[in-house]
ROGU-891348 format. One line per field, with one value per atom (N, C-alpha, C, O): residue in three letters; atom name; x, y, z. Coordinates in Angstrom, 2 decimals. Layout:
// residues N
code c(ALA,...)
site c(CA,...)
px c(X,...)
py c(Y,...)
pz c(Z,...)
***
This chain:
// residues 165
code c(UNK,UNK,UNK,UNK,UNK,UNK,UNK,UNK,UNK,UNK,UNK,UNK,UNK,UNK,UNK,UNK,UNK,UNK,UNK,UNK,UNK,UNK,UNK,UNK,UNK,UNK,UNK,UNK,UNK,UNK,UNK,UNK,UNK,UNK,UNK,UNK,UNK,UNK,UNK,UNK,UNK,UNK,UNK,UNK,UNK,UNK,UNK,UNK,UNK,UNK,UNK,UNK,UNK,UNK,UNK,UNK,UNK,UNK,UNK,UNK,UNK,UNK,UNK,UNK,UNK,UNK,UNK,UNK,UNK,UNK,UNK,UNK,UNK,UNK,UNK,UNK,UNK,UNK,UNK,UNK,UNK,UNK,UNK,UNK,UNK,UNK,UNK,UNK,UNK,UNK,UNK,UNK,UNK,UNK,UNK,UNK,UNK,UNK,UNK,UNK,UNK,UNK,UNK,UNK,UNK,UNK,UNK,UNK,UNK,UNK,UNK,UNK,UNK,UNK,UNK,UNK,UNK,UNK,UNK,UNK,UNK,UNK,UNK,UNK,UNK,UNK,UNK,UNK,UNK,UNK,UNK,UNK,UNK,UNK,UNK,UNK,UNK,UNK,UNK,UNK,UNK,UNK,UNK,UNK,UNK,UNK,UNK,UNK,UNK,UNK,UNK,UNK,UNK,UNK,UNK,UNK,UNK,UNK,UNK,UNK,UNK,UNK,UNK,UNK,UNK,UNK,UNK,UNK,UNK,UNK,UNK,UNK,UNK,UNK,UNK,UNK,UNK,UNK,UNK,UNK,UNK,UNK,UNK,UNK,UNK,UNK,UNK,UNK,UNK,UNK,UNK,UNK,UNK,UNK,UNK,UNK,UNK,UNK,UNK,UNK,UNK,UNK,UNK,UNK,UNK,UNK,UNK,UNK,UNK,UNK,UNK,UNK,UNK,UNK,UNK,UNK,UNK,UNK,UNK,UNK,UNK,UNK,UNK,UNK,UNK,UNK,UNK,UNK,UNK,UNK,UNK,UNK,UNK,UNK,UNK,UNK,UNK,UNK,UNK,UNK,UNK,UNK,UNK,UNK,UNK,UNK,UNK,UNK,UNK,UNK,UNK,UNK,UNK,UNK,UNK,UNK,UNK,UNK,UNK,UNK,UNK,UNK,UNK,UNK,UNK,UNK,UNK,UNK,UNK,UNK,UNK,UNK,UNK,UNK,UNK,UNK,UNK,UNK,UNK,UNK,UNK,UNK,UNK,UNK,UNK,UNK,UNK,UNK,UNK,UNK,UNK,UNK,UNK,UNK,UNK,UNK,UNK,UNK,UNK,UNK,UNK,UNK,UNK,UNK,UNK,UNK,UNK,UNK,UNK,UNK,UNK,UNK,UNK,UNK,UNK,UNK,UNK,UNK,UNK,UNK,UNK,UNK,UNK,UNK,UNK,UNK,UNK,UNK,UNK,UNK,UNK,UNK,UNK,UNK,UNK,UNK,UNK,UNK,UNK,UNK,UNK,UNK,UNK,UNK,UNK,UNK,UNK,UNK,UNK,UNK,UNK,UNK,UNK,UNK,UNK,UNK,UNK,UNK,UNK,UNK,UNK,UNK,UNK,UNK,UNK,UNK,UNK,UNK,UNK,UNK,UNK,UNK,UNK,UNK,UNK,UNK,UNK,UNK,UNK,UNK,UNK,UNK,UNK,UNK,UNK,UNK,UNK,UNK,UNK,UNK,UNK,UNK,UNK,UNK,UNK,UNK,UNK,UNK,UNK,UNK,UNK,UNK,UNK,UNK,UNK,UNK,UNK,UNK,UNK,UNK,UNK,UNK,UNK,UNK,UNK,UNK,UNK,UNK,UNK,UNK,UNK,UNK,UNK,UNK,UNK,UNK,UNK,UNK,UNK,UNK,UNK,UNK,UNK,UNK,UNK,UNK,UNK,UNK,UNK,UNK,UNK,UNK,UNK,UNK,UNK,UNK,UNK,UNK,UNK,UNK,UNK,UNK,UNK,UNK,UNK,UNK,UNK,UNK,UNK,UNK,UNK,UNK,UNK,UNK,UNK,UNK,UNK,UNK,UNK,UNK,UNK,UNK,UNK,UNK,UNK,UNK,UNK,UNK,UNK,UNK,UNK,UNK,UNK,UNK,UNK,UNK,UNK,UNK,UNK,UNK,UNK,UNK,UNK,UNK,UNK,UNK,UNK,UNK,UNK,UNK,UNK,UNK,UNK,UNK,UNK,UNK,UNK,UNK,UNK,UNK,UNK,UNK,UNK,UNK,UNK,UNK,UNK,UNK,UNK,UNK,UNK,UNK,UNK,UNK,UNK,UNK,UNK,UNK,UNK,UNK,UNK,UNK,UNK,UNK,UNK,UNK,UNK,UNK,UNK,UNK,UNK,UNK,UNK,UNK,UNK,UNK,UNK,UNK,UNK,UNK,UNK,UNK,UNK,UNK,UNK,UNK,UNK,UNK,UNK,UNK,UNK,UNK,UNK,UNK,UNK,UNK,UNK,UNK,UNK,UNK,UNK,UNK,UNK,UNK,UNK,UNK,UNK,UNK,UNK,UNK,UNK,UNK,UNK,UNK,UNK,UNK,UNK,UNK,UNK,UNK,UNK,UNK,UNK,UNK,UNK,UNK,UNK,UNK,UNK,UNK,UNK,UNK,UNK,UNK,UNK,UNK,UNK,UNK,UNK,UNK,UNK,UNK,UNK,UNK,UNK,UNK,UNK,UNK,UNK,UNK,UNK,UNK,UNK,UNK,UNK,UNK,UNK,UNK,UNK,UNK,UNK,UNK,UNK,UNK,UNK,UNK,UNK,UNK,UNK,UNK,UNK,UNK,UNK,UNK,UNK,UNK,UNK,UNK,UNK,UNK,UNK,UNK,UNK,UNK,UNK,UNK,UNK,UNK,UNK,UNK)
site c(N,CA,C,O,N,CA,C,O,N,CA,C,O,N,CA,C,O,N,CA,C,O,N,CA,C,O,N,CA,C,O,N,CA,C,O,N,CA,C,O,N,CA,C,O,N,CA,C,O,N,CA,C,O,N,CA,C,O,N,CA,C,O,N,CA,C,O,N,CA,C,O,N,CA,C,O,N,CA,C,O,N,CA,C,O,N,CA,C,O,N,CA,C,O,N,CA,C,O,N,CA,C,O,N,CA,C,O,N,CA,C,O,N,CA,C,O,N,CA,C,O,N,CA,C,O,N,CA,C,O,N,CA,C,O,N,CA,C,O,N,CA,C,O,N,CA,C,O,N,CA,C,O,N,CA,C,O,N,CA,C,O,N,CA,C,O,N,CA,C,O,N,CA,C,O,N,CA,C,O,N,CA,C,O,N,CA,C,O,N,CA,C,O,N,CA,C,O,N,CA,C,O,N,CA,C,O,N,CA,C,O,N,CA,C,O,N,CA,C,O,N,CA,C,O,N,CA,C,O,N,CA,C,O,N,CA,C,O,N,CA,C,O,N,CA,C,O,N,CA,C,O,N,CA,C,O,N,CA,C,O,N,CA,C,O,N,CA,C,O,N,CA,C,O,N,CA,C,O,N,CA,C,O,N,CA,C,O,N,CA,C,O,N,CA,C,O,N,CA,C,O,N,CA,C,O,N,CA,C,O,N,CA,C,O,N,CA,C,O,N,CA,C,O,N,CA,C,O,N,CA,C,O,N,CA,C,O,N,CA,C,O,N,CA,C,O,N,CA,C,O,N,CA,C,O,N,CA,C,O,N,CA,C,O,N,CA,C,O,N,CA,C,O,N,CA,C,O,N,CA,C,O,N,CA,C,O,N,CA,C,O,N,CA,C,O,N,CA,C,O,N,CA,C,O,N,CA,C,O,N,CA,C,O,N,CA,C,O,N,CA,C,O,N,CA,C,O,N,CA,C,O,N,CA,C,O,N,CA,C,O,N,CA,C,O,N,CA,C,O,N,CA,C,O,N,CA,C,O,N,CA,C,O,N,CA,C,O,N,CA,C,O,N,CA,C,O,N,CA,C,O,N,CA,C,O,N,CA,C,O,N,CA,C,O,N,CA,C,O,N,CA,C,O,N,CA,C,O,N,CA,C,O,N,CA,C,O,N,CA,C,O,N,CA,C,O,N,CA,C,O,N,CA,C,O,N,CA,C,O,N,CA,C,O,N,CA,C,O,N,CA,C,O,N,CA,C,O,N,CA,C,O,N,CA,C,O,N,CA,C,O,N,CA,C,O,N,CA,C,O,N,CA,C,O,N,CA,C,O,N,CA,C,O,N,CA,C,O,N,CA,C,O,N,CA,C,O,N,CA,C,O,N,CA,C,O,N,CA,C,O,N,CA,C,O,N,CA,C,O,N,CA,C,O,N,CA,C,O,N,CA,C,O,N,CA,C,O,N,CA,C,O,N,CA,C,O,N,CA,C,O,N,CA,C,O,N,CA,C,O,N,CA,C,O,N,CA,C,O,N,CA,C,O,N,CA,C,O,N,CA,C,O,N,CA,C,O,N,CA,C,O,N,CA,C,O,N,CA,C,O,N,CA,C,O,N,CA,C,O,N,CA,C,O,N,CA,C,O,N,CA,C,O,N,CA,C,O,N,CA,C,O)
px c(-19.57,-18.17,-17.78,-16.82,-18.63,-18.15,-18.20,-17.43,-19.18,-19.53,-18.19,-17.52,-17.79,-16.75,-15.22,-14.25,-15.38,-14.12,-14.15,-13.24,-15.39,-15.46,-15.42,-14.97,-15.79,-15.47,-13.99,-13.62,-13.10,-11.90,-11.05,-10.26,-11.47,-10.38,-10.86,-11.90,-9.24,-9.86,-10.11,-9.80,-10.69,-11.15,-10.79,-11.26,-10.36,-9.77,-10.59,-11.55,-10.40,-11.15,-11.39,-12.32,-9.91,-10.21,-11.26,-11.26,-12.15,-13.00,-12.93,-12.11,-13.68,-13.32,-13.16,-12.47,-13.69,-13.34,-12.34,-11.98,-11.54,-10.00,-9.05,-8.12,-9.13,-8.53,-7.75,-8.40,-6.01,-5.54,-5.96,-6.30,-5.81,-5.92,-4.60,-4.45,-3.88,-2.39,-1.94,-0.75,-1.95,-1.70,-0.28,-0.29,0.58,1.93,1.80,1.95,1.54,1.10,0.03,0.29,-1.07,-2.23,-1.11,-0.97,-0.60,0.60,1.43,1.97,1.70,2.60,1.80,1.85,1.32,-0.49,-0.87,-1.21,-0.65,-1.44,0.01,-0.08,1.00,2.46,2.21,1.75,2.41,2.55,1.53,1.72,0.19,-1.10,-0.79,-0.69,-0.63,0.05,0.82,0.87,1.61,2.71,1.99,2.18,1.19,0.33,-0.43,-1.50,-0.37,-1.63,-2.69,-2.63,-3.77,-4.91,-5.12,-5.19,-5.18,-5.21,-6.50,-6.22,-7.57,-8.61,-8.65,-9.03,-8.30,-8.38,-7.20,-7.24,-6.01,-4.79,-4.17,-3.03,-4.80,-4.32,-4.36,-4.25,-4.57,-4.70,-4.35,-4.53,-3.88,-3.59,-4.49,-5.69,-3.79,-5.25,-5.45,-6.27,-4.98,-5.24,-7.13,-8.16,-6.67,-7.61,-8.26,-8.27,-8.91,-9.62,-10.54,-10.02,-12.10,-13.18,-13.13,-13.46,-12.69,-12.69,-12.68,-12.38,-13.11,-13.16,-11.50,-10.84,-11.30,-9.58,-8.90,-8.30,-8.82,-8.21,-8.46,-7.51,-9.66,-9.76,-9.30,-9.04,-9.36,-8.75,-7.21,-6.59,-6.48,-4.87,-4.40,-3.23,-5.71,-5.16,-5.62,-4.98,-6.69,-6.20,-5.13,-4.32,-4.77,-3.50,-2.53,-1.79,-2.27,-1.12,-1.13,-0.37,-2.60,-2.46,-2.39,-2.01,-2.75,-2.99,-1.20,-0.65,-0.35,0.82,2.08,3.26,1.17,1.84,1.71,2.56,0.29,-0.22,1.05,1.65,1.23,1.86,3.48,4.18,4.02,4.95,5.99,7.17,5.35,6.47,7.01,6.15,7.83,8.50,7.61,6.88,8.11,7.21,7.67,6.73,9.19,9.90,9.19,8.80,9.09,8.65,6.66,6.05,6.15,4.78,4.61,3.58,5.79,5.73,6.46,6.14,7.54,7.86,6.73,6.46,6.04,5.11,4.07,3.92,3.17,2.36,2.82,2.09,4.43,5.04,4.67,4.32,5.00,5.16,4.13,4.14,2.91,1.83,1.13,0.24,1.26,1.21,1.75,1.13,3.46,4.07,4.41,3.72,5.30,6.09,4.81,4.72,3.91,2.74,1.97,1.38,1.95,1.29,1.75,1.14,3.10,3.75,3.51,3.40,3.42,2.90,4.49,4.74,5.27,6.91,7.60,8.14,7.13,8.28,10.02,10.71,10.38,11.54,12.53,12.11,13.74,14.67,15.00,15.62,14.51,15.50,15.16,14.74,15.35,15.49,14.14,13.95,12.88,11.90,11.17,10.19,11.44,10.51,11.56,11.41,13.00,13.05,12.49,12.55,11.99,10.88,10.18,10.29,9.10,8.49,8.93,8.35,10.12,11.05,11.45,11.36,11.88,12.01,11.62,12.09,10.08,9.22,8.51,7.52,9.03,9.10,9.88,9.42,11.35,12.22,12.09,12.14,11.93,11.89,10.39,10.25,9.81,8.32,8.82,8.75,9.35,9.85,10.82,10.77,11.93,13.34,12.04,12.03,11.42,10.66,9.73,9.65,9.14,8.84,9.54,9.11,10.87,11.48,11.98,11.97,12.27,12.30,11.61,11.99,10.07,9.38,8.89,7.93,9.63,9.34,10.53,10.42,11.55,12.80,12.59,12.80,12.04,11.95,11.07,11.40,9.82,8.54,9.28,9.11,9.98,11.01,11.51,11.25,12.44,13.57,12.84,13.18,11.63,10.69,10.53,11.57,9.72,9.01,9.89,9.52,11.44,12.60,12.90,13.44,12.54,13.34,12.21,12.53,10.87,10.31,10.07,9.94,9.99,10.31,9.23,8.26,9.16,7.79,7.93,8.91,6.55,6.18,6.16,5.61,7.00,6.74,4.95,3.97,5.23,3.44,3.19,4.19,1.66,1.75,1.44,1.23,1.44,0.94,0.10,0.10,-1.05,-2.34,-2.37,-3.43,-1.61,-1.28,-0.69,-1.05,0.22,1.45,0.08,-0.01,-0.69,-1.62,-2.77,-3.31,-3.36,-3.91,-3.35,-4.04,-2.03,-1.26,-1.18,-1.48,-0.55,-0.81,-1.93,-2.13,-2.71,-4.30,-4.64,-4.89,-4.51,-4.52,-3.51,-3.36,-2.89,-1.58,-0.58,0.15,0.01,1.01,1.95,1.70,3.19,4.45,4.73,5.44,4.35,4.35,5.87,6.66,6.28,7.63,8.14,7.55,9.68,10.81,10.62,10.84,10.03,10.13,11.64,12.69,11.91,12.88,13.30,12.63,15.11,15.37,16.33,17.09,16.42,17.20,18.75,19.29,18.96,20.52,20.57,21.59,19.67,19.00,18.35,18.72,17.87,17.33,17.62,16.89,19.36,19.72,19.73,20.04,19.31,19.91,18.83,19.25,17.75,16.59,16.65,15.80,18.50,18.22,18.58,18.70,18.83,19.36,20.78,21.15,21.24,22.89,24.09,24.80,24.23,25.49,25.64,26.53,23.74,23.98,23.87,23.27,24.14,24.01,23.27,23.59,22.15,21.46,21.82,21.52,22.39,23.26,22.12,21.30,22.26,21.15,21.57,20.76)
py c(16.19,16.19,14.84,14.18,14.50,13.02,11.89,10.96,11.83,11.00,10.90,9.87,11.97,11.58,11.45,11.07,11.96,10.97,9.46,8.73,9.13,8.04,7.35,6.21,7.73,7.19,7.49,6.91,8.40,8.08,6.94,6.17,7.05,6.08,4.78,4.33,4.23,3.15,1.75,1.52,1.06,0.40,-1.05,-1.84,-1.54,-2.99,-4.05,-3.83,-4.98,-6.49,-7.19,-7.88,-6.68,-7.30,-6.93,-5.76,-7.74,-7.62,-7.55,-8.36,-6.69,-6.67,-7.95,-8.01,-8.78,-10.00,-10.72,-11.63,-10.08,-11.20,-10.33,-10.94,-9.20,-8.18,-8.82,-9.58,-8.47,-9.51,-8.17,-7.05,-8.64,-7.49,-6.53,-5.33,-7.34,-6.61,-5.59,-5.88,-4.47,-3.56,-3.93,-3.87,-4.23,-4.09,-5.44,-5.38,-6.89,-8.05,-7.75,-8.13,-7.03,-6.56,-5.62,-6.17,-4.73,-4.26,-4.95,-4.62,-5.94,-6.75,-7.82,-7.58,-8.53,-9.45,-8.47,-8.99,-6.93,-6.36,-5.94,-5.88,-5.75,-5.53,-7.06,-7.14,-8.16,-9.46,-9.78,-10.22,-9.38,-9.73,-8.46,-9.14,-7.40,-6.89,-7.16,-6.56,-8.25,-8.79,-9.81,-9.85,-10.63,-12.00,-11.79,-11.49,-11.80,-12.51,-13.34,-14.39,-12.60,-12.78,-14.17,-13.89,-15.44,-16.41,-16.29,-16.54,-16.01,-15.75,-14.40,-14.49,-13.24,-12.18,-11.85,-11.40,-12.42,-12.17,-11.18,-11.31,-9.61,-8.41,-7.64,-6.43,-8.44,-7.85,-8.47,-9.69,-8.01,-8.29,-8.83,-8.63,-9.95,-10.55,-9.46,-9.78,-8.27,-7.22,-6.51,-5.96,-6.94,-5.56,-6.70,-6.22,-8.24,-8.97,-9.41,-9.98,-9.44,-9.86,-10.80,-11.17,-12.23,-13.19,-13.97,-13.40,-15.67,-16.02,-16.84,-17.16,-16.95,-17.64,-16.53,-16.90,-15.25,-14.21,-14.17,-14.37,-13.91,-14.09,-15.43,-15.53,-16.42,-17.60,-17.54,-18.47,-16.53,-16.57,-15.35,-15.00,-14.64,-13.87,-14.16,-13.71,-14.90,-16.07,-16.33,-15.45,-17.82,-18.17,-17.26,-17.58,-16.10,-15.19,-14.88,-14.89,-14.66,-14.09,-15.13,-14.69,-16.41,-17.49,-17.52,-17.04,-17.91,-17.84,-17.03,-17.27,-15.91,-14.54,-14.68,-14.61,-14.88,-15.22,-16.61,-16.77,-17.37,-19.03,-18.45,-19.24,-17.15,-16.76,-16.63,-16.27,-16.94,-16.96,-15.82,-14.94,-15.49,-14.67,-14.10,-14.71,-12.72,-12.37,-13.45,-13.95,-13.97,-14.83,-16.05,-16.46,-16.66,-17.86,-17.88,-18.87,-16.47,-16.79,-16.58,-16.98,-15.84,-15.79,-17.11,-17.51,-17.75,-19.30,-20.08,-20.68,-20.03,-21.29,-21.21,-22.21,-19.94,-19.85,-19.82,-19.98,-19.53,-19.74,-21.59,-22.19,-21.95,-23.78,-23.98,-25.10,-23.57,-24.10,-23.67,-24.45,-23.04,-22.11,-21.65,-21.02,-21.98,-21.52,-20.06,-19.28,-19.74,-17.97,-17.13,-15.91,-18.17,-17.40,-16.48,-15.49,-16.98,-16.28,-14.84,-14.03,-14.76,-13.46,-12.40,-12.77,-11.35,-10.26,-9.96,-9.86,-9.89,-9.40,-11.31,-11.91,-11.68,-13.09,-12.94,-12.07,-13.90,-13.74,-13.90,-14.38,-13.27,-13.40,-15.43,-15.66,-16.26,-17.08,-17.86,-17.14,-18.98,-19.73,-20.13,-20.30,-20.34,-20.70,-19.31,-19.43,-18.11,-16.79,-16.26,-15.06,-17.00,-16.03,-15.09,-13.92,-16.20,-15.51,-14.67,-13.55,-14.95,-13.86,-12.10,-11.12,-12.31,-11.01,-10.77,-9.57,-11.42,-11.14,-10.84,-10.12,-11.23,-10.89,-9.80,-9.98,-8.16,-7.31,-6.94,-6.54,-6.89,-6.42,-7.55,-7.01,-8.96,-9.37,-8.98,-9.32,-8.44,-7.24,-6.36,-6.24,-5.62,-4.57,-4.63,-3.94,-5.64,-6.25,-6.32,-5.60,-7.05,-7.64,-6.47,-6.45,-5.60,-4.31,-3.77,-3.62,-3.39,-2.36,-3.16,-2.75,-4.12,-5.36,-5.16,-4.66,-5.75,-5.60,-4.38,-4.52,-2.89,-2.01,-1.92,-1.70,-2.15,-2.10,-2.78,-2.36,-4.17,-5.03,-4.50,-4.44,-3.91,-3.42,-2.08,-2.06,-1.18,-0.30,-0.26,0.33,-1.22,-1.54,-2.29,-1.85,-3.60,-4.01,-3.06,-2.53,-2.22,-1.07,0.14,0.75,-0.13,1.09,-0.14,0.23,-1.33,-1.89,-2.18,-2.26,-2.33,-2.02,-0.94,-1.12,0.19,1.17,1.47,0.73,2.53,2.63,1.71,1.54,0.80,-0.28,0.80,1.90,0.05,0.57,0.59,-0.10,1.85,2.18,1.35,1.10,0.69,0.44,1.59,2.71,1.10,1.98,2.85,4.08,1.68,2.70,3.43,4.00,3.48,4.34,5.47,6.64,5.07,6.44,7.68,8.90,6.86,7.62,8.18,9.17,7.80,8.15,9.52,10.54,9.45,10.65,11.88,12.98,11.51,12.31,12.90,14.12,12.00,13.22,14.44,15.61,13.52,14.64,15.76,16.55,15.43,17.01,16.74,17.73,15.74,15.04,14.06,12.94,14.73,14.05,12.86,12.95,11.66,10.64,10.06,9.87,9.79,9.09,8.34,7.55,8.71,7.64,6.49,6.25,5.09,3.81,3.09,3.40,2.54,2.08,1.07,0.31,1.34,0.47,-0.47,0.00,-2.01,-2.69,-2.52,-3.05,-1.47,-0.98,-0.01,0.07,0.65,1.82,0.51,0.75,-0.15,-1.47,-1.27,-1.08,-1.40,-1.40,0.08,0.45,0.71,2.20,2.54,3.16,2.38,2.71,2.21,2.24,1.57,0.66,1.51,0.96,3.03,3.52,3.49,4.06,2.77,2.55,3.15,2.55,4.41,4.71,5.56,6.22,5.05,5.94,7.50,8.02,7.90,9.55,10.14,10.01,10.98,11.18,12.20,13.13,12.55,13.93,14.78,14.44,15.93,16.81,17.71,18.39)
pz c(23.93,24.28,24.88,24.50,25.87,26.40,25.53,25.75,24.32,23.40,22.90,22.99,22.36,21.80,22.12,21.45,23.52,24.11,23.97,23.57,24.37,24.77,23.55,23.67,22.21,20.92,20.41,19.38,21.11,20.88,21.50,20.95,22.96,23.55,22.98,22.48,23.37,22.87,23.82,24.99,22.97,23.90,24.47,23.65,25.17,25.69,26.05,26.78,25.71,25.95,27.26,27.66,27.94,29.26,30.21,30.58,30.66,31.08,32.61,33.04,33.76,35.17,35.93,36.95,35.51,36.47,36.37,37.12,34.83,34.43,35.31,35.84,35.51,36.12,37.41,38.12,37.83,39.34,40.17,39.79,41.21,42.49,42.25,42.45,41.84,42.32,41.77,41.86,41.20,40.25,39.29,38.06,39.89,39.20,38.66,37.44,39.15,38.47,36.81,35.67,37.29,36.52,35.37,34.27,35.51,34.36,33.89,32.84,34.45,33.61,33.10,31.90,33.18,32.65,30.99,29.92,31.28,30.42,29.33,28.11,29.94,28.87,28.39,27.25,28.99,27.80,26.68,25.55,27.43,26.30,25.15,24.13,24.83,24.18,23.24,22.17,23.64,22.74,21.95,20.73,22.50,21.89,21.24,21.76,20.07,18.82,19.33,19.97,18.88,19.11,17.76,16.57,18.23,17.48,16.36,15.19,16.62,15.91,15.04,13.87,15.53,14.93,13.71,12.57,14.74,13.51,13.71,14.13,13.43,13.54,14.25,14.07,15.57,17.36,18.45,18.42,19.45,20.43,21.01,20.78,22.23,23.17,24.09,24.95,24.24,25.40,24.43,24.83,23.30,22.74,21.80,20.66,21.78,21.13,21.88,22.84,21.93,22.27,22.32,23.45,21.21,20.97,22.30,23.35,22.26,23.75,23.89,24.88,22.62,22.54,23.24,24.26,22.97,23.69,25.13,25.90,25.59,26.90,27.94,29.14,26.73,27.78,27.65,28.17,27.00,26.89,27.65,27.81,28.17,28.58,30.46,31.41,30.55,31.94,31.68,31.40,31.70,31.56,31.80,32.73,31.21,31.00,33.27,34.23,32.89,34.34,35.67,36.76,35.51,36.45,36.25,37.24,35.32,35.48,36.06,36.31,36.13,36.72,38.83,39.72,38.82,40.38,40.60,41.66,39.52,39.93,40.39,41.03,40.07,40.46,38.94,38.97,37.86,36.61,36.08,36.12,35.70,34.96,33.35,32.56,33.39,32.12,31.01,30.40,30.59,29.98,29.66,28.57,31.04,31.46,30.76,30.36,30.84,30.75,29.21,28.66,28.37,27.20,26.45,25.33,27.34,26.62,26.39,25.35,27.50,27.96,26.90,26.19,26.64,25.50,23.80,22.83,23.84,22.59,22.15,21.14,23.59,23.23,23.04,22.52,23.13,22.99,21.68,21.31,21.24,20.22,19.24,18.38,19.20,18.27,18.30,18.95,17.70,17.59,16.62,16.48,16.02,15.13,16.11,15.68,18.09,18.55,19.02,19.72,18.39,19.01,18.00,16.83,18.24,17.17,16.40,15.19,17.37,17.03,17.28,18.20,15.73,16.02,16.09,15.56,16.77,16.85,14.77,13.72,15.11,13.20,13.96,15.00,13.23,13.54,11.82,10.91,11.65,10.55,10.10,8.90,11.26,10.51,10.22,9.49,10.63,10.56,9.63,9.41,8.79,8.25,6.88,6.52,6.45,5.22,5.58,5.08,6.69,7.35,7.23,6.77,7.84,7.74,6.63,6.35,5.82,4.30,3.78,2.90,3.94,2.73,2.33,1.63,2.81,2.82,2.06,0.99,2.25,1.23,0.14,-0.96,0.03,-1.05,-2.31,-3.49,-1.71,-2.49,-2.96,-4.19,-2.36,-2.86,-3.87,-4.88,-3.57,-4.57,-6.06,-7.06,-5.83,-6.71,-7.87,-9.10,-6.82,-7.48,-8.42,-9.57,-7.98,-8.27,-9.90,-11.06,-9.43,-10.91,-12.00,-13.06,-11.55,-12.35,-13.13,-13.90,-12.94,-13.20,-14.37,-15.58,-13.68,-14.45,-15.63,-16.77,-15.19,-16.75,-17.29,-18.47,-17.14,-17.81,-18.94,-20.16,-18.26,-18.52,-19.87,-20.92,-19.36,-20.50,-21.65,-22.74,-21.73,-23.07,-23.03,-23.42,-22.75,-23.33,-24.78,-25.77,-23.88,-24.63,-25.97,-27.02,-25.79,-26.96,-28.16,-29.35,-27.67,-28.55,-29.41,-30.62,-28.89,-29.85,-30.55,-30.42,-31.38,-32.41,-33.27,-34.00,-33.21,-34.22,-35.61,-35.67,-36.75,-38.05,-38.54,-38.26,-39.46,-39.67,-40.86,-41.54,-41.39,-42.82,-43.42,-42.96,-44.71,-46.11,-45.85,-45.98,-45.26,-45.13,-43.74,-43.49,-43.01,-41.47,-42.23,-42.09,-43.01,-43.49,-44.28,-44.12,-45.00,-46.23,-45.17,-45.65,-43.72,-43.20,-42.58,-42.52,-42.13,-41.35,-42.02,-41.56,-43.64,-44.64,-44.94,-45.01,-45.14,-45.18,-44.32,-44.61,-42.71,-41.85,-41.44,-40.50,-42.61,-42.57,-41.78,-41.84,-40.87,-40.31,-40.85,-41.31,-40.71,-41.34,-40.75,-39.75,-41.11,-40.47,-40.05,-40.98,-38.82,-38.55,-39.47,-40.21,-39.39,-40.16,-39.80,-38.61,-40.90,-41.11,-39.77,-40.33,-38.75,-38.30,-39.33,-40.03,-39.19,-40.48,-39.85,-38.99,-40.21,-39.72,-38.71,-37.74,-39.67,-38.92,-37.86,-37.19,-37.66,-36.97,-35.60,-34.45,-35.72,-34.49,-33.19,-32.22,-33.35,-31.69,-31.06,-29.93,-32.08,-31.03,-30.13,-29.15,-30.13,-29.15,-27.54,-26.65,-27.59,-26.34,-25.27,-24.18,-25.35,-24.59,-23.71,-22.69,-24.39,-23.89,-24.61,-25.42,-24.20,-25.01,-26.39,-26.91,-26.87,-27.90,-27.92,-26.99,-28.41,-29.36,-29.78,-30.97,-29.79,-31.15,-31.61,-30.87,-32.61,-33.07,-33.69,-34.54,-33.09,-33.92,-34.70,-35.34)
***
């Protein structure tokens, strides 16, 4: 039973000696590393990365907090040094805006490429059979499809037409 608590929770990087005395300093130290990209890992926070880049940003975070700074102030200061790449949640501005985009522009793009795959697919149509396809169908007792005939071409495009039965 304890095993596997202890394999659920999860588990944090900061180690007891990065830890401030102060509790409410120490919560706010641990809300900003949270927010920061773990420069090495990529897809983690410096609260929850082993890495030693993490642990030294997440000093800093806290030597700045003891220096009297603002959560603002301790998240500018490592932006400047670092760039908005170190924030997990970058800010919408002009250089992240692709970033943010490039979600719906995947998807725009999807939904495209399905559409176009789609529509070739409706205009090709059944390739006409040869001779020896038609004489093969026939043997096996199957009425082989009507030849598409020049004038007959556009109607497969699905727009508008009719098929009268």
């Amino acid at each position: 039973m304890l095993l596997s608590i202890a394999l659920l929770t999860p588990t944090l990087a900061v180690e007891p000696s990065e830890k401030l005395a102060d509790p409410k300093l120490e919560a706010r130290a641990r809300a900003i590393a949270t927010e920061l990209r773990c420069l090495v890992c990529q897809n983690q926070s410096i609260d929850d990365s082993d890495a030693p880049l993490a642990k030294d940003l997440r000093v800093i975070v806290r030597e700045r907090l003891q220096d009297g700074a603002s959560d603002a102030e301790v998240r500018d200061y490592v932006v400047a040094r670092y760039g908005d790449f170190v924030l997990l949640r970058p800010p919408v501005k002009r250089e992240t805006l692709l970033l943010w985009a490039a979600p719906a522009l995947a998807l725009i793009g999807g939904v495209w490429a399905i559409f176009a795959a789609t529509r070739r697919n409706r205009r090709a149509g059944a390739a006409a059979l040869t001779a020896e396809e038609r004489a093969q169908l026939q043997a096996l007792g199957v009425e082989p499809p009507p030849s598409p005939s020049p004038a007959n071409a556009g109607e497969g495009s699905g727009r508008g037409s009719a098929n009268p039965s």
